[in-house]
Each structure stands twice: as structure tokens, then as C-alpha cells.
C-alpha positions, -999 to +999 in steps of 0.1 A: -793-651-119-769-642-100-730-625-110-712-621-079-684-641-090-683-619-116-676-587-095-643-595-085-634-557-085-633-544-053-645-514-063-680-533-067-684-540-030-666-504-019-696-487-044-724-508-030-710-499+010-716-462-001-748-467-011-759-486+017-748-459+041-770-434+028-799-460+020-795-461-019-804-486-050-770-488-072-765-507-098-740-514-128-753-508-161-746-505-199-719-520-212-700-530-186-727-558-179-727-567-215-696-569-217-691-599-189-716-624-206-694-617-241-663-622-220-646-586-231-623-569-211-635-533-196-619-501-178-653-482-185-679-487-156-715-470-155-737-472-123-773-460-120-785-453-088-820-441-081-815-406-068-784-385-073-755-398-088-732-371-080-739-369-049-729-409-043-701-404-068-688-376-046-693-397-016-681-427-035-645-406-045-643-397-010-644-437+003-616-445-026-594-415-011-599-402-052-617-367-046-590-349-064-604-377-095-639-368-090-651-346-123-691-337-118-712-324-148-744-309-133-759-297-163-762-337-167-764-350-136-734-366-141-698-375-125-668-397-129-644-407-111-610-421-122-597-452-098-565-464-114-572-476-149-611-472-140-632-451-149-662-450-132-698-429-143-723-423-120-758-410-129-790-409-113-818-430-129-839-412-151-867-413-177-868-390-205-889-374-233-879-358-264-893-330-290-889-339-324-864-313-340-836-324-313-821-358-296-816-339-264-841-355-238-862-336-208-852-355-182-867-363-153-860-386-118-874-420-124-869-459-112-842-483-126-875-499-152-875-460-161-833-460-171-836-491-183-863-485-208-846-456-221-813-476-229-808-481-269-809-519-266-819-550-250-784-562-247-774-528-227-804-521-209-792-555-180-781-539-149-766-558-117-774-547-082-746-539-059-764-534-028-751-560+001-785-578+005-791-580-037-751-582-045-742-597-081-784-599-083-789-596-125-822-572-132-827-583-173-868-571-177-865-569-215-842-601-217-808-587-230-795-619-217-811-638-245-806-618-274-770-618-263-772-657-267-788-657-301-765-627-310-794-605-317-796-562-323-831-548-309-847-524-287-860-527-253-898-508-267-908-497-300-880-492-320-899-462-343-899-443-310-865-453-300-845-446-331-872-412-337-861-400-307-829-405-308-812-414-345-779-416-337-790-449-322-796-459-354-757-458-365-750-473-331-774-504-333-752-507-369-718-502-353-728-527-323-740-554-355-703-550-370-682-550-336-701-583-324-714-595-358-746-596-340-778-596-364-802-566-366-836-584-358-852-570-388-882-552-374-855-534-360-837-525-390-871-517-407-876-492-383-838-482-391-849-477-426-884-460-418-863-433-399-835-430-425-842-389-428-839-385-389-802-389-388-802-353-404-804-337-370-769-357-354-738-339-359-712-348-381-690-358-353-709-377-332-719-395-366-678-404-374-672-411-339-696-441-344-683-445-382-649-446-369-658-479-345-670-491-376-636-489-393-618-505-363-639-534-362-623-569-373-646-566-405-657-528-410-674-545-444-702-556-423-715-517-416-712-503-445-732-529-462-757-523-432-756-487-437-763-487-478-791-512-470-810-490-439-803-458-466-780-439-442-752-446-462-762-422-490-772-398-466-743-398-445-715-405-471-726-396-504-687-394-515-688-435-509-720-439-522-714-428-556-692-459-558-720-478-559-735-498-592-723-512-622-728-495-654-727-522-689-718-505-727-715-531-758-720-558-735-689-542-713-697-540-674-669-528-649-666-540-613-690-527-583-661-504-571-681-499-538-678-533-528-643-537-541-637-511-517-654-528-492-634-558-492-596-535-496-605-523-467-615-559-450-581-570-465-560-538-449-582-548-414-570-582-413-532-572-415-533-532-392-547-517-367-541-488-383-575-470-382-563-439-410-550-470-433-580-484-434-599-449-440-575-445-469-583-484-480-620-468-478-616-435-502-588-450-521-611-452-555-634-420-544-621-405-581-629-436-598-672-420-603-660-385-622-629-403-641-650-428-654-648-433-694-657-461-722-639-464-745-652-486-771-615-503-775-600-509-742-633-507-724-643-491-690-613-466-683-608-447-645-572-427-659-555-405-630-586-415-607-560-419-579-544-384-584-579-368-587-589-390-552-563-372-538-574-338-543-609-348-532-597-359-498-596-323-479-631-315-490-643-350-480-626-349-446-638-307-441-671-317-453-674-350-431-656-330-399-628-352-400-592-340-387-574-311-413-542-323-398-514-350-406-538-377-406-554-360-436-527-354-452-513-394-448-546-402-463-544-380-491-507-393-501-521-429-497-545-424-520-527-403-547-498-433-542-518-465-542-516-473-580-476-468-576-466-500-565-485-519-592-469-498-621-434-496-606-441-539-609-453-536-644-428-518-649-394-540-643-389-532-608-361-511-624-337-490-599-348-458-607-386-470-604-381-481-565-366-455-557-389-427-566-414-446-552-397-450-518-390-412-515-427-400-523-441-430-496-412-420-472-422-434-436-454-446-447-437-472-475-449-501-449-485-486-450-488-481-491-476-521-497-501-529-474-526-506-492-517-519-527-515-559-516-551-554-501-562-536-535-560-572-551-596-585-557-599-601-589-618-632-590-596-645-616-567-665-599-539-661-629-544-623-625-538-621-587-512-646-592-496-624-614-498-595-594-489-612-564-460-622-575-450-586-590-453-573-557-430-598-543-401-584-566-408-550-560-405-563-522-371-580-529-359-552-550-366-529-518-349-548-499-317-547-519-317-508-523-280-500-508-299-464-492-334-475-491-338-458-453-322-429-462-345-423-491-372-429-472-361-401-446-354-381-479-335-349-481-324-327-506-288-329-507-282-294-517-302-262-495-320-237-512-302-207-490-268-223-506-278-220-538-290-180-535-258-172-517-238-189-546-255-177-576-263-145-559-300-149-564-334-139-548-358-170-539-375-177-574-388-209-587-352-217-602-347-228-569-369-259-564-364-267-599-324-271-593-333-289-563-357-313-585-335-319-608-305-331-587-335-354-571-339-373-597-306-376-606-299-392-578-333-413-576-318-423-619-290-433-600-266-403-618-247-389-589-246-407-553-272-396-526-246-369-511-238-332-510-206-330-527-218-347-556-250-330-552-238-293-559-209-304-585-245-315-600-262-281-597-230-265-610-231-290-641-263-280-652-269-245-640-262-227-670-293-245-684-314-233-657-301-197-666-273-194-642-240-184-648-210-202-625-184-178-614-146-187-631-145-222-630-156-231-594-170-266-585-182-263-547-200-238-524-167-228-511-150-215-541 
């Protein structure tokens, strides 16, 4: 077969010039190839070429007038070179071995059957020759081509060795499944399961950079089921896991919060992008296992499970190696807020009710609806109909919130600093309560969302708080 027509890029013919001149095999490789029979767009280009690939690469960045692009990593045998929106790889062709206790390979030179039998799988391991007698010629030895037809997930040789070897291709065969919604051919995911233990040795973040694919796929259901049937899930995410399983008192079962989870998240994926949304559709219920009550009345109770997921979520994201930054902190607030909408409904969507919620969401508001729409699951169609339609007043209500944007942006109307200077006061906790308290005044719809009426406010009730007002002023400036 061959895919000259499918090398537009003249990069392709510019590559396979270089080689020529210095009497070299190159090839494109990986994904890039894949890629073209599945019709995806690609800015990522590997090339094997059997002998050095830095030194074509620096050869190859010298032909594109790009040497100031050319980055070489010789403790890999490595280089890249950026061409525009390319970004080109280059690496010799190599076969490799591997001792047990690591996933780093001895490498050693080898022939293209060498590279490609090392690749992870069949459906990577095609490789197009860019020479100018061979150009566009497809070299498929384990026939990628086909299992890329009948949408099929296996290795190129034995798939104990492959996935012993190397485990984290375990989590990628998964993560490859859920982007395509390929199939696992199941002597492949045997083997997955066999070598469960050996994901131990990857590193937490090479393990959520693959996890994280997961999430961004159009279903990220798909590999988590995948990874709680190979046993990786419990390994890998035993915060997630504990979800799992139904437990039944007095004839009284609750739902399989794992895969209610599964499908918030599946619900969030089908309306944003957002990848941190969806990680907070993921732990929203991760306090639902150690809040979990019967109570012989009601039932199956999970009380405060939201505020208590909350807390859980720095130790989850330091234990998992996730970011301790703002994007832990938006999932953290997602969580603790994603029961909010649902009781402000059952409550009246009264005044006061939207806007609390509004200020605590602040600039994520957009993102919590989402949440708490997607958190709808019930099989029983009066229920979500119910619900639905709650959420479609609180919606309207919103809307019709005079200073919804400004709560959202909220401020305290009145500064700390001008309530010491007044009062004559050293910072205490007096402070943040005065502040709290002219809050919800304002979200109780009291006193207007403005300074004026603000500190007339703190002057009002000061005395309760302990503080005396001097002669009968009623501003700062008095």
C-alpha cells in the first residue's frame, strides 16, 4: 500500500531528501501514521531512521533553515525540531530490553522490525517510508492496518512481555480503548489483568498524565469501567474505588455511587471541555463511603458528604500528584457546592437563597449548574422531571437578580483597615465577623450591595459585636 497522497506536507519530501543525501532509511512512525487511516488531525510527527536520529534531525533543521528550533536529548538519542506548528521527533531505530524492577529499557541500535516490535501496539507500530525510491511505501508487519479496521486494542508480540516490561502501557492500551472506543482484544486485557501489580513501579504522574486523556475523552466512562475491570483501578485510585458496591439493610439498597459517578461525569463531558469540571464531576461524591448511615426510617443517609468531599480533595490531589494550585482549589469548591443548587430549588428559589449561592460559586456559577444538571441520574422520570424543572427556576430566578454579576465578582462593601481605624481596634476576629454580618444582610436583601449603606450597617450593629460608636457618628468620616 501505498500513502503518498497522504504526505502532502512538504516537510515529508524535504525529510526524505536529507536522508537520501547521507544514504539513510527514514520513516514516519507512531501516531502520526495512525492517525491518517482514522482521519485525525496531527502537529506531532515521529520519524525512525536506522542510525542516528540526531544526527539527521540536526541535518534535517539545517535544510528547513530551523537550527535555532533544533532541541537534541542525547541521553535518549533523541531530537526535535519545531517547523511552524510541527513538531517533529527524530530517533534512531532501536531494540530494547528491560530488568524487571524498572520500565527504563537498555537500548541498543537495531532495524525498523526491531522499533517496530518494541512499539505498544499494532495500530502504532505502521511506519511509512520517506525515502524517494520507497515514498508514501506503508511497512504494517504486525497488521496495525487491520485492527484499525475492526477497531481492535492489541500488541505487536506477547502482550505478558509487553505490558511486564513496560506497565504504563497497560493504562495506555486503556486510554487508547476510551479515546477511539476501540475494543481491548481480550487476551490482551487478560494479560492487563495478569500484570495488574506491575503498575506499582510507574510514577504517579506519568500515571495522571494518561488518566487525564481519559477524562478528556468524549466518554471518559468507558476507562474507568476498563480500569475497575483490569484491577488497576483499585490500585491506582483507591479514593474512587471505594465508591464502588451496593450495600442492602431491611430490604433497603442505595445506588452504585461509582457508576452514578461515572455517568455525572459522561453528562458534564457531553456539555465542557472543561477537563477540572469533569475531575470535580469525578470526586464530587468521594465523601459519600465514610458518611454513609441507615437509618431504619428514612433509609440509606450520605449527610454533609459534599462538605466532607471537600476536605478530602487536597489529600486526594497531594496523594495522586495532582496540581496544589487553583485548579485544586476550583475542584474543592465544586465539590463542597454541588448539593447547593438542588437545595436552593427545594427550597423556593427565594432571593436570599440565589444569592448566597451566587457569591460562594462566584466566576465558576456556569461550572456548578453544569455540575448539578449532570448530577441527575435517577431512573425514575417524575423525579428528574421534577428536578429538572427546579433547576429551570433557579435559572430564571438568576437571571432576574438586579446585581447578579456583581455578586458573583463579590466584595465586601466595607474594608477591614476601615473598621480598625474607626473603632480604634487591633486586627481580631471582630473583624471578619462585622464583615460577615453585613454580607448577609445584603445577600437577605437588608441594606443595598454598597458602601454607604454598608458601614451605616456596621455602625447599627456594632455595639452587639462589643464596639462602642463614638457620639453619634454614622460614616467613616465623622
Amino acid at each position: 500500500m501505498n500513502l503518498s497522497d497522504d504526505l502532502k506536507l512538504p516537510v515529508f519530501r524535504q525529510i526524505g531528501e536529507v536522508a537520501d543525501e547521507i544514504d539513510r532509511e527514514v520513516y514516519v512512525v507512531g501516531g502520526y501514521v495512525r492517525d491518517i487511516f482514522l482521519r485525525r488531525p496531527s502537529s506531532d510527527i515521529d520519524f525512525v531512521t536506522v542510525g542516528s536520529g540526531i544526527e539527521l534531525a540536526e541535518k534535517v533543521a539545517i535544510k528547513l533553515k530551523r537550527r535555532k528550533s533544533l532541541s537534541v536529548y542525547a541521553n535518549y538519542g533523541t531530537a526535535q525540531v519545531r517547523h511552524g506548528d510541527l513538531e517533529l521527533e527524530f530517533v534512531g531505530a532501536r531494540r530494547e530490553s528491560y530488568h524487571r524492577e524498572s520500565r527504563n529499557p537498555i537500548v541498543e541500535d537495531g532495524t525498523l522490525e526491531d522499533d517496530q516490535k518494541r512499539r505498544d501496539f499494532t495500530i502504532n507500530a505502521m511506519a511509512i517510508c520517506l525515502n524517494k525510491d520507497r515514498f508514501g511505501e506503508l511497512v504494517d508487519p504486525f497488521n496495525g492496518i487491520i485492527d484499525l479496521h475492526n477497531r481492535i486494542i492489541r500488541t505487536p508480540l506477547d502482550p505478558d512481555i509487553t505490558f511486564s516490561d513496560d506497565p504504563l502501557r497497560m493504562m495506555r492500551a486503556i486510554r487508547f480503548a476510551t479515546q477511539l472506543d476501540f475494543t481491548i482484544l481480550p487476551e490482551t486485557f487478560d494479560a492487563i489483568r495478569r500484570n495488574k501489580d506491575r503498575i506499582e513501579i510507574i510514577t504517579k504522574e506519568r500515571i495522571n498524565d494518561e488518566l487525564s486523556k481519559i477524562i478528556r475523552s468524549p466518554r471518559p466512562s468507558i476507562g474507568f469501567k476498563l480500569l475497575d475491570e483490569s484491577g488497576l483501578l483499585e490500585i491506582i485510585f483507591p479514593t474512587l474505588y471505594a465508591l464502588k458496591g451496593v450495600e442492602t439493610k431491611e430490604g433497603r439498597g442505595h445506588k452504585d455511587n461509582f457508576y452514578h459517578t461515572l455517568q455525572v461525569m459522561d453528562n458534564v463531558a457531553e456539555r465542557s471541555d472543561n477537563e477540572w469540571l469533569r475531575w470535580a464531576a469525578l470526586l464530587h461524591d468521594i465523601g459519600k463511603p465514610v458518611t454513609k448511615r441507615y437509618d431504619p426510617k428514612i433509609g440509606w443517609t450520605f449527610h454533609n458528604h459534599n462538605f466532607i468531599g471537600e476536605k478530602m480533595i487536597p489529600k486526594v490531589f497531594k496523594t495522586m500528584k495532582l496540581p496544589l494550585n487553583e485548579k485544586m482549589k476550583y475542584v474543592a469548591k465544586l465539590v463542597g457546592l454541588h448539593m447547593r443548587p438542588q437545595s436552593v430549588g427545594e427550597e423556593g428559589v427565594s432571593d436570599s437563597g440565589v444569592r448566597r449561592m451566587i457569591t460562594d460559586a462566584g466566576e465558576d456559577l456556569d461550572d456548578l449548574m453544569i455540575l448539578a444538571e449532570a448530577d441527575i441520574t435517577s431512573k425514575n422520570p417524575a423525579k428528574v422531571r421534577r428536578q429538572l424543572e427546579g433547576f429551570a427556576k433557579l435559572r430564571e430566578r438568576m437571571s432576574q437578580i438586579s446585581n447578579a454579576d456583581e455578586l458573583r465578582r463579590w466584595k465586601y462593601p466595607v474594608d477591614g483597615f476601615e473598621i480598625m481605624d474607626y473603632f480604634k481596634i487591633e486586627p481580631s476576629s471582630v473583624i471578619k465577623e462585622l464583615k460577615d454580618a453585613v454580607k448577609e444582610a445584603v445577600l437577605d436583601g437588608k441594606i443595598p450591595y454598597e458602601h454607604d449603606a454598608a458601614w451605616e450597617y456596621v455602625l447599627k450593629i456594632a455595639p452587639d459585636f462589643g464596639l462602642s460608636v463614638p457620639g453619634q457618628a454614622t460614616s467613616a468620616s465623622s
